[in-house]
C-alpha positions as CSV (number, residue, x, y, z in Angstrom):
1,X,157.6,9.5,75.6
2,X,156.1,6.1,74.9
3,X,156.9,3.5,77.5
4,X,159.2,0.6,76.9
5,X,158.1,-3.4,77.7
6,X,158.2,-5.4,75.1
7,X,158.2,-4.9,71.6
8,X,157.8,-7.6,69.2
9,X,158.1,-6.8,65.4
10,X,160.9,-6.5,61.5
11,X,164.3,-6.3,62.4
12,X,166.4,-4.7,60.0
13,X,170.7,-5.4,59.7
14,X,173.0,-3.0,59.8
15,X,176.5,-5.2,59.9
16,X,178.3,-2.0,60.0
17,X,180.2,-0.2,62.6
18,X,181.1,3.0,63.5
19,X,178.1,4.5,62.2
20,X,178.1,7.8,63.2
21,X,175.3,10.7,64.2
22,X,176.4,12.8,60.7
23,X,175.2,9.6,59.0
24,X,172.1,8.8,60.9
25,X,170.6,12.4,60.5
26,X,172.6,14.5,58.2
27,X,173.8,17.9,59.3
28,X,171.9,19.2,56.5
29,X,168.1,17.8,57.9
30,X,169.1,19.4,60.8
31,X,168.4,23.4,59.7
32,X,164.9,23.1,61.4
33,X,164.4,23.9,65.4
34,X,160.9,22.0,65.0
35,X,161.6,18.1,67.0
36,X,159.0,16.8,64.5
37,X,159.6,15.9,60.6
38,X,162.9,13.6,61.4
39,X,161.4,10.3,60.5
40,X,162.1,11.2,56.4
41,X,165.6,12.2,57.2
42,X,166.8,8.8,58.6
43,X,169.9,7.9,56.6
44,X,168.8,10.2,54.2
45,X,172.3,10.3,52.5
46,X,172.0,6.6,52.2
47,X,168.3,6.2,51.8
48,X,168.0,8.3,49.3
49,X,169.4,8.6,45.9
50,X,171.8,11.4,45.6
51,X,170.4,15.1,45.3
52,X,166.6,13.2,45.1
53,X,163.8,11.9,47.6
54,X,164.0,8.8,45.1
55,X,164.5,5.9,47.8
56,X,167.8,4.0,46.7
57,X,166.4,0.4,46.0
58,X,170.4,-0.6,47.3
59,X,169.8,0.0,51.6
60,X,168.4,-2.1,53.5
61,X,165.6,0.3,55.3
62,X,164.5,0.1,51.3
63,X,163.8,-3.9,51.1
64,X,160.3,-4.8,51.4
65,X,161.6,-7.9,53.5
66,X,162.4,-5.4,56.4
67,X,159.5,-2.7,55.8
68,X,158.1,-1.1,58.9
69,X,161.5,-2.2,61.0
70,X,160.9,-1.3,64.7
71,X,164.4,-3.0,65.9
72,X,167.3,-2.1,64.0
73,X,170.6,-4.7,64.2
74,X,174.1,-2.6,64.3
75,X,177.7,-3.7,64.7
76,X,180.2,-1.8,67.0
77,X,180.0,1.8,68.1
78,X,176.9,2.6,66.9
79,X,175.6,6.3,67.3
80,X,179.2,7.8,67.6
81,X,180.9,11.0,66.8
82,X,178.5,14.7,67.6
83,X,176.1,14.8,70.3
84,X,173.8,15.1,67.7
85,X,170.0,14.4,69.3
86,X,168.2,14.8,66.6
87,X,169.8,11.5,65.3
88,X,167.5,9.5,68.1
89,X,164.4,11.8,67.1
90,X,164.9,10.3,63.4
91,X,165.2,7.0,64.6
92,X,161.8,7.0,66.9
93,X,159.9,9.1,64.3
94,X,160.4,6.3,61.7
95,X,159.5,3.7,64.2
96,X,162.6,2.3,66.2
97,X,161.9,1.5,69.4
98,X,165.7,-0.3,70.0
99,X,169.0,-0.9,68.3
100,X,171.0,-3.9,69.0
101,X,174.5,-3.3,68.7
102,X,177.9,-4.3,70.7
103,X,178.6,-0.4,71.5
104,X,177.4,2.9,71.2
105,X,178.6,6.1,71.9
106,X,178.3,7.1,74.8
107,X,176.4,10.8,74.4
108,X,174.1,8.8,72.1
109,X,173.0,6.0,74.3
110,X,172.3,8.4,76.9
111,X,169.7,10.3,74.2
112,X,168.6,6.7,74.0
113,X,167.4,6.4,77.1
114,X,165.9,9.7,77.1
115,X,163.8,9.3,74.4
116,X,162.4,6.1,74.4
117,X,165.1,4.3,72.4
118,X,166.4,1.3,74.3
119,X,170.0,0.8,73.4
120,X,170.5,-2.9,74.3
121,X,174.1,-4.4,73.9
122,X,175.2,-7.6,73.4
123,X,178.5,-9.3,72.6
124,X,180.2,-9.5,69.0
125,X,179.4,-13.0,68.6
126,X,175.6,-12.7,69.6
127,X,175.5,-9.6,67.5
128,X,177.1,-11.4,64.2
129,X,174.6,-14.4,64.6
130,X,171.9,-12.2,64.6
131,X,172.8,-10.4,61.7
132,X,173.4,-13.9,59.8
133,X,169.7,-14.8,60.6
134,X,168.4,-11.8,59.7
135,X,170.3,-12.1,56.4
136,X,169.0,-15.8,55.6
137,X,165.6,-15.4,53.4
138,X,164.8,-18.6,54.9
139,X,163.6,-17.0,58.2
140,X,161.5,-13.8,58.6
141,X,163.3,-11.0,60.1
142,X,160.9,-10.6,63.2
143,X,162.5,-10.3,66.4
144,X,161.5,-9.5,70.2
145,X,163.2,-7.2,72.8
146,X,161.8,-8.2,76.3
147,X,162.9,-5.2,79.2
148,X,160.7,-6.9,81.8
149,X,163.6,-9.8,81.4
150,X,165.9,-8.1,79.5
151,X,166.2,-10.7,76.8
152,X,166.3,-10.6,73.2
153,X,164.4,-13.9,71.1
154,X,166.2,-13.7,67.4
155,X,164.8,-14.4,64.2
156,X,165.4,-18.6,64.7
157,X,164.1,-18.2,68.3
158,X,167.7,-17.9,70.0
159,X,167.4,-15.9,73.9
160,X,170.2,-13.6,74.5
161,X,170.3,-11.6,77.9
162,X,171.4,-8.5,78.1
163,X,172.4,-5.7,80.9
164,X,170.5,-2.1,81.5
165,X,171.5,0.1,84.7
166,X,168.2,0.0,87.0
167,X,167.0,3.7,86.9
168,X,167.6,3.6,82.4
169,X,165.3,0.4,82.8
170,X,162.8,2.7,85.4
171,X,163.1,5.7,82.6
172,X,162.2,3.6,79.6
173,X,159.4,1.1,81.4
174,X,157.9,4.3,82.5
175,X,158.1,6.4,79.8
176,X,159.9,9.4,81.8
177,X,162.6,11.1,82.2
178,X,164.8,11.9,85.7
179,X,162.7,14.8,86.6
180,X,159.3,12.8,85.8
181,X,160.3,9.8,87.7
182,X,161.1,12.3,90.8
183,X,157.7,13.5,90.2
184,X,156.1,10.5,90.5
185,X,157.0,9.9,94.2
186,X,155.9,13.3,95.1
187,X,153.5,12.7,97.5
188,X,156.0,10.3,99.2
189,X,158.6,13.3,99.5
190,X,155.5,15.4,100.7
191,X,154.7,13.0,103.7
192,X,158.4,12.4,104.4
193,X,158.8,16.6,104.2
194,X,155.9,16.7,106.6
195,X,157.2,13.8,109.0
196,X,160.3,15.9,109.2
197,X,159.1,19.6,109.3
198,X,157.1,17.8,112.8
199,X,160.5,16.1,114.3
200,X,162.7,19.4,113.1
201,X,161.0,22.0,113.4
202,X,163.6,24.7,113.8
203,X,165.3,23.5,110.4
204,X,162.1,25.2,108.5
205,X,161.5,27.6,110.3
206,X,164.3,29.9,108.5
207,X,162.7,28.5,105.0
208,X,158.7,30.0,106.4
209,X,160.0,33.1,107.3
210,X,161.9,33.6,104.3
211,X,159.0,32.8,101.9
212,X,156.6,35.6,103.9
213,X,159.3,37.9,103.3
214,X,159.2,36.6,99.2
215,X,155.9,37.3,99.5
């Protein structure tokens, strides 16, 4: 996945909460085992006019004022309900690189992280303002997301700090996942393996033996 530092871009608003994962891909775009194809299906019950690919001139991902949105503003409990991956797919194929939102749910954020969605969270209040400014077509909707300093600059130039565990702030700078960021430090696990095998011998000896026999 692409790594995450700063991304500085549209904003679109989404003042509404409990959006769930049915909503954000429907089960319907989901028929395909392809992980490709899911930028068209964002919000395509919402997107689109019903039974059409005719893009309903009524949501906001359809107003010229927030075309090519990278950040995406939510209210509470964003990404809740299934477990439903495919729902952060859609959202990085069409170009989101982070919500903002007061909550998510949990098995969401988590496919977040994983897939080079930053979930950043901030309060109700910050949220709301945010929203406001991005609703006054007196100030372009362009906003930055900072993880080097985890802080987000809104439309009018307001700095709000937000919170990200270390090793989900590792994963998205990085670009990796658990397993990759393990394999990054391999050759410091092979020199501590062979600083150990010379002090403890005896402990792989039983492990030598047993691959000869394997083999």
């Amino acid at each position: 996945m692409e790594p995450f530092r700063r991304i500085a871009g549209t904003s679109a608003p989404m003042p509404i909460d409990n959006v769930d994962t049915d909503a954000i891909i429907p089960s319907k775009e989901t028929q395909s085992t392809a992980r490709t194809g899911y930028g068209e299906k964002l919000f395509a019950n919402w997107r689109y006019l019903p039974g059409t690919r005719a893009p309903n001139p009524d949501f906001v991902l359809n107003n010229p004022r927030y075309a090519g949105a990278q950040l995406l503003v939510a209210g509470r409990n964003f990404g809740c309900g299934s477990s439903r991956e495919a729902a952060v797919w859609a959202l990085s194929q069409f170009g989101v690189r982070a919500v903002i939102a007061e909550s998510y749910g949990a098995i969401f954020r988590n496919n977040c992280i994983r897939n080079g969605v930053l979930p950043a969270v901030l309060p109700i209040a910050a949220v709301e303002q945010v929203l406001a400014e991005l609703a006054d077509g007196a100030i372009a909707p362009q906003m930055a997301v900072d993880l080097e300093t985890c802080t987000i600059v809104s439309p009018s130039g307001a700095v709000f700090g937000f919170q990200i565990g270390s090793l989900e702030r590792e994963m998205l700078m990085q670009g990796a996942d658990e397993i990759e960021l393990t394999l990054m430090k391999r050759p410091l696990i092979e020199a501590f393996r062979a600083r150990d095998q010379a002090l403890r011998p005896w402990v792989y000896a039983s492990q030598e033996a047993t691959h000869a026999q394997d083999h």
